[in-house]
C-alpha positions in Angstrom: 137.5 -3.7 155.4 138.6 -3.9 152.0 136.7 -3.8 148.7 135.4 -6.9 146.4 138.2 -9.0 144.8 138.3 -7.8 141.1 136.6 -4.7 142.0 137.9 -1.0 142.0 137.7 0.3 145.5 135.2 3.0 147.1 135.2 6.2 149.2 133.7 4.0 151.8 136.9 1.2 151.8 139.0 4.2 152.2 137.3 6.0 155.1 137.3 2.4 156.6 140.8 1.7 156.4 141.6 5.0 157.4 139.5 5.0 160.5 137.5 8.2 159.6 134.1 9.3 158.6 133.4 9.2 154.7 133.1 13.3 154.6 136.5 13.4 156.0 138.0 11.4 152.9 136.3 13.9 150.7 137.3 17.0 152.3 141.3 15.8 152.1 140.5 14.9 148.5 138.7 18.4 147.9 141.7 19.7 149.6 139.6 21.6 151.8 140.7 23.2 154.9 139.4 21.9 158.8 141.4 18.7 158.4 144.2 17.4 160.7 147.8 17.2 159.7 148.1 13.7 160.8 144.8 12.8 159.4 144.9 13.9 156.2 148.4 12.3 155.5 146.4 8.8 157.1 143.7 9.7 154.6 146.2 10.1 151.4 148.2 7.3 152.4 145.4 5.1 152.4 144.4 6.4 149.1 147.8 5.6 147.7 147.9 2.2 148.9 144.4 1.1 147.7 144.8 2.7 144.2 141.9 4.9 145.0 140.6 7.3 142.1 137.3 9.1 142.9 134.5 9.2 139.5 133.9 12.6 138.8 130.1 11.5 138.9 130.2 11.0 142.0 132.1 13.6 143.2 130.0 15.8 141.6 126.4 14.5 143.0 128.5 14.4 146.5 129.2 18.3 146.0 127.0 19.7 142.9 130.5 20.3 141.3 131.5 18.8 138.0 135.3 19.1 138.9 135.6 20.3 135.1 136.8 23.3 134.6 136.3 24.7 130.4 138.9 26.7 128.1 137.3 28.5 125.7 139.6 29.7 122.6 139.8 31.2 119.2 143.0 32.3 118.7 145.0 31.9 115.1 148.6 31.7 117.3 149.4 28.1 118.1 152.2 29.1 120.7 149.8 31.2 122.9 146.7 28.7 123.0 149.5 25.9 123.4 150.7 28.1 126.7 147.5 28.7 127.7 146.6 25.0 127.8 149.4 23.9 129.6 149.2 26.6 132.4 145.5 25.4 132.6 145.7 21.8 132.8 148.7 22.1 135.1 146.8 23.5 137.7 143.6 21.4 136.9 145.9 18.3 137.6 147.1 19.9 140.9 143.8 20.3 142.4 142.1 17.2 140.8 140.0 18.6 138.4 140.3 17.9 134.7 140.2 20.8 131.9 137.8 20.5 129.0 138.8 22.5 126.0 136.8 23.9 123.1 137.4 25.8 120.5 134.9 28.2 118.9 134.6 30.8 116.2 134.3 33.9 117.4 132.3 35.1 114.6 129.7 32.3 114.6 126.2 33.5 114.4 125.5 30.5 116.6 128.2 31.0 118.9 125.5 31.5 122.0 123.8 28.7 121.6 126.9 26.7 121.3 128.1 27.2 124.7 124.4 26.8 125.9 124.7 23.0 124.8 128.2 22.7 125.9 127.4 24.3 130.0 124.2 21.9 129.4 126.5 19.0 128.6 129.5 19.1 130.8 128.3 21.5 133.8 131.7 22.9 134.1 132.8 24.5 137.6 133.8 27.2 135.4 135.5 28.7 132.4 138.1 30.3 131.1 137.6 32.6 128.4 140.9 33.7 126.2 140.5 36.9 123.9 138.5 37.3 121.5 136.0 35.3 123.2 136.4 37.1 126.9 135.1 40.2 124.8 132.5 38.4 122.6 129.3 39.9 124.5 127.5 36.7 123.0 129.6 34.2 124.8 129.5 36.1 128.2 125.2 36.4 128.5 125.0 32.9 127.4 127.8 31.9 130.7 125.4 34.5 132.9 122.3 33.3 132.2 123.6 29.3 133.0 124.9 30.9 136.1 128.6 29.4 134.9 131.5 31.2 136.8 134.1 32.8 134.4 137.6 34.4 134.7 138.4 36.7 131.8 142.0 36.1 130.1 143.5 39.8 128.8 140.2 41.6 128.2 139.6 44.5 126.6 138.0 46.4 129.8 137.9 45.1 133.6 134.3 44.6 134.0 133.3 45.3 138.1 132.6 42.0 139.8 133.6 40.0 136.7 137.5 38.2 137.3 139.9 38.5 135.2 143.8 38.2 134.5 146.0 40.0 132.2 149.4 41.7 132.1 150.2 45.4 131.5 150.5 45.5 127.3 151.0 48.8 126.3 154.0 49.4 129.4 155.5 46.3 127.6 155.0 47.9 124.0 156.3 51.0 125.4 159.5 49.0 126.9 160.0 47.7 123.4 159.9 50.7 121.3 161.9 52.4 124.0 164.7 49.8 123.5 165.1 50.4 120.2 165.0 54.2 120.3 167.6 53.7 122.8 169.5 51.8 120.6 168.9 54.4 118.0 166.9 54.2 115.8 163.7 56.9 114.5 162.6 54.7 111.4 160.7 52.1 113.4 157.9 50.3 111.7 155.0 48.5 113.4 152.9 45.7 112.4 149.4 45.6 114.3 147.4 42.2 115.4 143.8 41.0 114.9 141.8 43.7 115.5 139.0 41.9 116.7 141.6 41.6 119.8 142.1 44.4 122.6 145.5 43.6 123.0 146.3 44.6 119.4 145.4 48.3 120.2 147.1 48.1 123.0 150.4 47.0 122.5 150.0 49.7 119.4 149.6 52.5 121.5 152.3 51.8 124.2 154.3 52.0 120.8 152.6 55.2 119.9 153.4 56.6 123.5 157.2 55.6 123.4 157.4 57.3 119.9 155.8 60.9 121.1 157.6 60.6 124.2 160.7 61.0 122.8 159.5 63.4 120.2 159.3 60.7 117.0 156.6 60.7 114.3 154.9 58.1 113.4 154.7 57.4 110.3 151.5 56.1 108.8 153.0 54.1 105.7 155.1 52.4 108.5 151.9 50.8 110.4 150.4 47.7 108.6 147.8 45.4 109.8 148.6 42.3 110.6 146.7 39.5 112.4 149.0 38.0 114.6 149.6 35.1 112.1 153.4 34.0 110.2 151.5 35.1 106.8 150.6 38.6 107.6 154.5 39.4 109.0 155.7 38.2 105.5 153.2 40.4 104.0 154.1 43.3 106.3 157.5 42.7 106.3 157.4 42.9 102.0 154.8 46.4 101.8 157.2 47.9 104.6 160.6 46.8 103.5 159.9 47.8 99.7 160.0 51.3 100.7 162.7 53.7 99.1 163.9 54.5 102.5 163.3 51.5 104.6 162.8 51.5 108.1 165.5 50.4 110.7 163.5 48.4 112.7 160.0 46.8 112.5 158.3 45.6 115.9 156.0 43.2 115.5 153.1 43.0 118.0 153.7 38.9 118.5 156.4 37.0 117.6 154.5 34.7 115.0 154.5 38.1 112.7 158.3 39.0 113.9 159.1 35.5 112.9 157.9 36.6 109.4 159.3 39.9 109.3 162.4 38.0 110.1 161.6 35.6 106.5 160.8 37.7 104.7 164.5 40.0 105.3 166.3 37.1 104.7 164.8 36.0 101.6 165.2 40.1 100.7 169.3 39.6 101.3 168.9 42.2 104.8 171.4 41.0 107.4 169.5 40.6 110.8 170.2 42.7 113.2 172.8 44.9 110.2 170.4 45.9 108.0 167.1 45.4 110.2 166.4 45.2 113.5 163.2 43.1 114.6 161.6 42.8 117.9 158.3 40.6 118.5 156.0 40.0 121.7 154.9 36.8 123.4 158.4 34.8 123.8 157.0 31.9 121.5 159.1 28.5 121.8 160.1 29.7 118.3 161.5 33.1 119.5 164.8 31.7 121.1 165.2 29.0 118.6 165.7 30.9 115.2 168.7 32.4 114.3 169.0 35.4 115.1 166.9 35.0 118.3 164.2 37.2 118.8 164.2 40.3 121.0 160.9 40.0 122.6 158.3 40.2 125.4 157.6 37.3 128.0 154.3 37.3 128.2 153.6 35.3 131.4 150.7 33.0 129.5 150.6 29.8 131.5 150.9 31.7 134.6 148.3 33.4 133.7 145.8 30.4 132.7 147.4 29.3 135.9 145.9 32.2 137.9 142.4 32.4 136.2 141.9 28.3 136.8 142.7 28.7 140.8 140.5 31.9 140.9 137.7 29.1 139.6 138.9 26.7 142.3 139.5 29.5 145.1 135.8 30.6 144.8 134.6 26.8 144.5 135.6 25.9 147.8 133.6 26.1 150.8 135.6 28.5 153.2 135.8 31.2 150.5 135.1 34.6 151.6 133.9 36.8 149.6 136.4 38.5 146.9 137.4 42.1 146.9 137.0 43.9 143.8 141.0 44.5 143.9 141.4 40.9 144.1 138.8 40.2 140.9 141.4 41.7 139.0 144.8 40.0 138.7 147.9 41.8 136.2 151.1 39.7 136.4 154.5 40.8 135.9 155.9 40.8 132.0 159.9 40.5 131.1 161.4 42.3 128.6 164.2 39.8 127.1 167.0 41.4 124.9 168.5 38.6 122.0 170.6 39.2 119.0 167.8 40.2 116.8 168.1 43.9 117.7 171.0 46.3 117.2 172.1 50.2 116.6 171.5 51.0 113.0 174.9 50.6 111.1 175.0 54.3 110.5 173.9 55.4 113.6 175.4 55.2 117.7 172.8 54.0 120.1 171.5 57.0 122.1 172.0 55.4 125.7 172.6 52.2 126.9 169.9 49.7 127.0 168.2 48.4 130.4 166.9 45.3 129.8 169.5 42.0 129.9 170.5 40.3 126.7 169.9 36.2 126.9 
C-alpha cells in the first residue's frame, strides 16, 4: 500500500509497508522499549524510504504529549545561554522532540502569568529552567499548578522530589583560588556575579574557603560586585587595579568579567600574566581564543542542558519507574583548565607546583 500521488505519506502507509500494526510504528518512533531488533530496523527502514515525518499534532493526540520540550532563560552571558541551547536542542533532536525557547525577565511583575499563557499555548512535555528563573518562586507555582514537569539547571537549593542538574561551584572556586595561591600569590582579588544568581555566592565562598584554608585574609576592598557581564569586569578591573598596592591576581567568577579584567590591564599598560594574573570560570568560546588564554573552569553547560532534557524524556516514557530521590539530583563533573593567563608573581616563587594541566 502506498500513499496518494502528490501526497505526504501516513503512519498507516508505513505500518503497511512494514507489515506491522500502526502502535508498533509509533513505539519505534517513540523509541520506546518492547520492540524487536529486526522489527524496529524494518519499521525505520521503511520510514526512511518513504520520507516519513510524523506532525507533532498528531503525535501528540496519539500520546497526550506535545513532543516540545521549553527552555526558559534570563541570563545576561551570551556564551552560557548559547551552551545551554545547544546541549538542549541536541538531545531534543536525538529523541525527536523539538525545543521551544523563551526568554523572560526575571523581574517581571507579570512573569507568572506569562508562562501560564505560554504552558496554555505550547503544552510543553516539560521545561527547563536555567538560573535565575529555576529560583524565581513565581515561575515554579505557575509550572506546579499547570502540572508542567520541570528539571532545575544549577539552583540555589535541591528541592526534594523536584529534578535538577548542576556542578559542584564552590569545589571549582576553591580549585581556582588554590591554583593561584599555589602559584604564589596572597593579593588575590575577586569579582562577584549577579546576585540575583546562587551560583555567584557560591563560587565566592569556595574562594573564601581556599583563602582561610591556607591562612589568607580577605580583603574587603579587593571584592567588587560584578554581574557576570564584559562591562562590570572593566569596571572591576579599574576600582581594583587603581589601588596603591594592587593585587596579583583577580579571579573573576565567569569568564565574560575575566575577559574584562583582562581589557581593562591592557589598556592600563599591565603585562598579562607579569604584572597580573587573571583566572575566569565557565570556559567561554572566548576564553581560549584571546591572547593570553584564559585560565579557567569548564563548566560542563551543554551536558548539563543535555542531562535535564533526557530527565524530561526519561520520565515521559511509558516504562519509567519511578525516580529515586538520589537520582532527582544530578552534579556533573567540572575541569579545571590551566592557560597562559596565570603565573607566579614576578617577585615571588610559586609555593608548590600546580595540579591541574596547562592547554
Amino acid at each position: 500500500m502506498a500513499s496518494r500521488a502528490g501526497s505526504a505519506p501516513t503512519i498507516v502507509d508505513v505500518a503497511a509497508q512494514a507489515g506491522v500494526s500502526i502502535k508498533t510504528v509509533s513505539r519505534v518512533l517513540n523509541q520506546e522499549p518492547g520492540v524487536q531488533e529486526a522489527t524496529r530496523e524494518q519499521v525505520l527502514k521503511v520510514v526512511a524510504a518513504l520520507k516519513y515525518r510524523p506532525k507533532l499534532s498528531a503525535r501528540s493526540l496519539a500520546g497526550a504529549r506535545s513532543f516540545l520540550i521549553g527552555l526558559l532563560y534570563y541570563d545576561p552571558s551570551a556564551a552560557f545561554v548559547a551552551g545551554v541551547q545547544k546541549g538542549a536542542t541536541l538531545r531534543c533532536r536525538e529523541a525527536g522532540y523539538h525545543l521551544v525557547v523563551e526568554s523572560l525577565h526575571n523581574d517581571a511583575a507579570d512573569i507568572d502569568q506569562q508562562v501560564e499563557r505560554m504552558v496554555s499555548a505550547l503544552r510543553p512535555d516539560g521545561m527547563v529552567l536555567t538560573p535565575p528563573l529555576c529560583d524565581n518562586p513565581k515561575v515554579l507555582k505557575a509550572l506546579r499548578e499547570s502540572q508542567t514537569p520541570c528539571v532545575l539547571m544549577s539552583p540555589g537549593r535541591q528541592v526534594k522530589g523536584q529534578p535538577s542538574v548542576c556542578m559542584d561551584d564552590v569545589h571549582a572556586a576553591e580549585e581556582v583560588t588554590n591554583l593561584l595561591i599555589s602559584l604564589g600569590h596572597e593579593r588575590i582579588a575577586f569579582i562577584k556575579g549577579a546576585t540575583d544568581q546562587a551560583a555567584s555566592a557560591r563560587r565566592y565562598q569556595g574562594f573564601d574557603n581556599a583563602m582561610r584554608a591556607h591562612g589568607l585574609a580577605v580583603d574587603p576592598e579587593l571584592v567588587h560586585q560584578g554581574d557576570f557581564t564584559f562591562k562590570t569586569g572593566v569596571e572591576g578591573a579599574h576600582q581594583l587595579l587603581s589601588r596603591r598596592v594592587r593585587p596579583t591576581a583577580v579571579f573573576a567568577s565567569n569568564d565574560d568579567m575575566a575577559l574584562g579584567v583582562l581589557a581593562a590591564a591592557q589598556r592600563l599598560g599591565l603585562a598579562v600574566p607579569a604584572d597580573l594574573s587573571i583566572a575566569g570560570f565557565d570556559d567561554s568560546p572566548a576564553a581560549g581564543l584571546v591572547w593570553p588564554p584564559l585560565t579557567t573552569v569548564r563548566q560542563p553547560v551543554d551536558q548539563m542542558a543535555r542531562t535535564a532534557v533526557e530527565m524530561l524524556i526519561g520520565a515521559n516514557r511509558s516504562d519509567a519507574e519511578p525516580p529515586t530521590e538520589a537520582s532527582l539530583h544530578r552534579v556533573l563533573p567540572y575541569e579545571l583548565v590551566v592557560r597562559d593567563s596565570t603565573s607566579a608573581p614576578f617577585d615571588r616563587p610559586a609555593r608548590v607546583a600546580g595540579k591541574a594541566r596547562k592547554r
